[in-house]
C-alpha positions, 0 to 999 in steps of 0.5 A, spaced: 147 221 835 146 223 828 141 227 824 139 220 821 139 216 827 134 221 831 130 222 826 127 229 826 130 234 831 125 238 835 125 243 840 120 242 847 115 248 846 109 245 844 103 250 845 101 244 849 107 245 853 107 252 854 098 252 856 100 248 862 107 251 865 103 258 864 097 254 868 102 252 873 100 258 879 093 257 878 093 249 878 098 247 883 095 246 890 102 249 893 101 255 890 093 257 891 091 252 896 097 250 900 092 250 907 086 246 904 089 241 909 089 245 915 081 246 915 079 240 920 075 234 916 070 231 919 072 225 923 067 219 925 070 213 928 065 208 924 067 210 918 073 205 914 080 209 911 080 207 906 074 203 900 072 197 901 071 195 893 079 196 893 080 191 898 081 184 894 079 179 899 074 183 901 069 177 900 073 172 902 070 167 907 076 168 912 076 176 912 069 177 913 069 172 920 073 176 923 071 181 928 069 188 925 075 191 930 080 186 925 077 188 919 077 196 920 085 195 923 086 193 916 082 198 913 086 202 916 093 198 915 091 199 908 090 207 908 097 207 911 100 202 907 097 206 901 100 213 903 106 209 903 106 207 896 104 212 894 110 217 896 115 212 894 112 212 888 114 219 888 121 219 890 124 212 888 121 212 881 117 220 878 122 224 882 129 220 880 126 221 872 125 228 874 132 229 877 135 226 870 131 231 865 134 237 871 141 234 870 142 235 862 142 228 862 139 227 855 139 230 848 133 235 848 133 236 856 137 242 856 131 247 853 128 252 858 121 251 858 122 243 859 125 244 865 121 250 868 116 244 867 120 240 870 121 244 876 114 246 877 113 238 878 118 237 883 116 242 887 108 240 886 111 232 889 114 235 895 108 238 897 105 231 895 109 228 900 108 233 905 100 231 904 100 223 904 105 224 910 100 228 914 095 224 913 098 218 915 100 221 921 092 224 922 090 217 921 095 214 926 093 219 931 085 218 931 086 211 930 091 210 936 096 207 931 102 206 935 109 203 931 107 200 924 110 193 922 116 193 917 115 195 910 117 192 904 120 196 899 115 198 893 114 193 889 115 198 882 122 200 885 124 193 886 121 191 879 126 196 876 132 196 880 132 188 878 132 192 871 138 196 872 142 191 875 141 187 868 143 193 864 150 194 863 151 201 860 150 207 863 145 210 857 141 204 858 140 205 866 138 213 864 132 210 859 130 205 864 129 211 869 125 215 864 120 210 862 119 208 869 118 215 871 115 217 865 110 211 867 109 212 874 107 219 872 102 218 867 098 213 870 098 215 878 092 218 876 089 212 876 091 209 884 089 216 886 082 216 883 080 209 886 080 213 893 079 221 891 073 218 888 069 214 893 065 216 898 064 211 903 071 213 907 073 219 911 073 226 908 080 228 909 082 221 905 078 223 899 081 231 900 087 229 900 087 224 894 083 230 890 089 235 892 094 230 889 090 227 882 088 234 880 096 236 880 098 229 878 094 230 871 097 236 869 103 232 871 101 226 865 100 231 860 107 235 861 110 228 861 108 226 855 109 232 851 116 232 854 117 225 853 115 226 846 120 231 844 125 227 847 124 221 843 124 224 837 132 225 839 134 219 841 137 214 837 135 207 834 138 204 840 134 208 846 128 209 842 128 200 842 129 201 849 124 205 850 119 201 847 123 194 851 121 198 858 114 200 857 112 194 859 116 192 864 115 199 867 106 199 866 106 192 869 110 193 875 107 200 877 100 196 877 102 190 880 099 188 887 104 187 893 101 181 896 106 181 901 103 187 904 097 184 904 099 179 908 103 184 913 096 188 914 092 182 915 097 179 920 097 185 924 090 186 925 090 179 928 086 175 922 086 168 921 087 164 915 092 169 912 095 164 907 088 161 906 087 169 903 093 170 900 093 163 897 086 164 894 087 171 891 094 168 886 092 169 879 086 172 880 086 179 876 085 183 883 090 178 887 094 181 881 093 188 879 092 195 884 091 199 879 085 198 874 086 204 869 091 204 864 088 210 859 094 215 861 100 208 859 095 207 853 096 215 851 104 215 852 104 208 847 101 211 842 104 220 842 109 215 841 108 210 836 109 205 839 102 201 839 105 195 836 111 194 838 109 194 846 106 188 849 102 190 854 094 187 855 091 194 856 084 192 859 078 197 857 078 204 860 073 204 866 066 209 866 070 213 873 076 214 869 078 221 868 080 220 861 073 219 860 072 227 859 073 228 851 076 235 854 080 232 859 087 234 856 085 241 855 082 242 861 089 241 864 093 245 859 088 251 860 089 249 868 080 249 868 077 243 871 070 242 871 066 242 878 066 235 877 073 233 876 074 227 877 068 224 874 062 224 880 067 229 885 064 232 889 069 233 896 067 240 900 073 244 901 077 245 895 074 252 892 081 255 890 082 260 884 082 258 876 080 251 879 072 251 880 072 245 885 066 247 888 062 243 891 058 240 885 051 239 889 051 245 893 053 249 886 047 246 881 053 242 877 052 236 874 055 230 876 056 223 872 055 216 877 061 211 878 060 204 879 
């Protein structure tokens, strides 16, 4: 690779970089709030597991004739299934890139403070998987769950394994891996604030999603800066790549699994469960889980790629957390507001350097959400 080919050589390092690897033992739930989840939740068994206004057949005639013990089985098929997807998420396509970086497996990866950013995340990951693990079995322990019906695997992984079997180099499978992962970790963000955000399901949810985003967003922000750096290495060749791969990977991290829909709406005993899942094709929820792209629009553009990538980025919702002007400071200096993310305000989380306090007992300001 030579020096014309890559552009500018340059060393990860940025102020930026260093503010959120120093951050790192006051942010990380791990390090300063590893029992938060130990605390028992209030639990009220006639309140749902997972929000109504993410459930995409919500009004549709079928699922709304079914009884209301159908219709809470699949709200709580839906808590699970969500848990699922996002530890598999982690595992199969965040952490995969992780592993990549680890191994020296790309120009510019071997720098110390890269990595040690790095690592903080994988150990920030497992923890998350320890959270949405226990919160699955919480859920199937209040709720009776017994066996849980097969699983498809993760849609984004089959999106991106489909990918890698057409690539014939290794070099081109290495950046696939890292885009995929690289979006999987700018924007998982958004698939947790749908749920940390509501206020009409059970309180342990919405803790433990808060838990997970808070770290997630630090995560967004040392990804781009790696991501940034080690674009600036690459060659011709992988920085086409990159820009081949990002939508791919955007599209295929948002994507709605109609299959596990149907899977959820069969076990609850629901009728007309074609009828549902015929109706929501080629709508935009039938289509799409996630609904905020800002933190995929930002590593387009760190990269300058806004007019080479072929993504519809739709506009960014008002519960975004993007939609702070001091979002990437906040999480450089590891200082989130009270209200962090827009309109949280879930008991519980009062940890050192964090201000997660809850914001109407303290006198905060809070912004409504839709």
């Amino acid at each position: 690779m030579d020096q014309d080919q890559r552009g500018t050589t340059s060393t990860v390092g940025s102020a930026t970089l260093r503010r959120i690897v120093a951050a790192w033992p006051r942010r990380a739930a791990v390090a300063n709030q590893p029992d938060a989840v130990d605390t028992p939740q209030p639990f009220d068994a006639t309140v749902p597991d997972y929000p109504l206004d993410l459930v995409p057949f919500a009004r549709h005639p079928r699922f709304l004739a079914a009884t209301p013990e159908q219709r809470d089985r699949v709200l709580t098929g839906l808590w699970l299934g969500y848990n699922e997807r996002v530890i598999a998420t982690e595992s199969m396509v965040a952490e995969p890139a992780f592993q990549l970086i680890m191994r020296g497996g790309l120009s510019g990866s071997e720098d110390p403070l890269l990595r040690q950013g790095i690592q903080q995340a994988i150990v920030d990951e497992s923890f998350h998987t320890y959270l949405h693990q226990l919160a699955n079995a919480r859920t199937r322990e209040l709720r009776a769950v017994g066996e849980r019906p097969p699983q498809p695997v993760l849609v984004t992984y089959r999106r991106l394994a489909r990918t890698l079997a057409e690539l014939p180099e290794r070099w081109e499978r290495d950046i696939a891996v890292l885009t995929w992962g690289a979006v999987a970790e700018t924007c998982i963000n958004a698939l947790l604030a749908l749920v940390a955000r509501d206020r009409t399901i059970q309180p342990m949810h919405s803790l433990i999603t808060t838990l997970h985003l808070r770290d997630e967003s630090a995560h967004g922000s040392l990804v781009v800066e790696a991501m940034r750096d080690l674009y600036r290495q690459m060659n011709r060749a992988q920085r086409a790549a990159v820009a081949r791969f990002l939508p791919l990977a955007l599209a295929a991290f948002a994507e709605q699994d109609p299959s596990v829909l149907r899977i959820e709406l069969s076990a609850a005993g629901v009728e007309g469960v074609d009828e549902i899942i015929g109706d929501l094709a080629g709508t935009p929820p039938g289509r799409r889980l996630v609904r905020d792209f800002s933190g995929g629009r930002r590593i387009v553009a760190e990269l300058g790629l806004t007019d080479e990538v072929d993504f519809d980025f739709p506009d960014r919702p008002d519960w975004s957390p993007y939609a702070d002007p001091g979002y990437h400071d906040k999480i450089a200096y590891g200082v989130l507001g009270p209200d962090f993310p827009a309109g949280l305000d879930v008991p519980g989380l009062d940890g050192p350097g964090l201000d997660l306090r809850h914001a109407e007992q303290h006198g905060a300001p809070t912004r409504e959400h839709p």
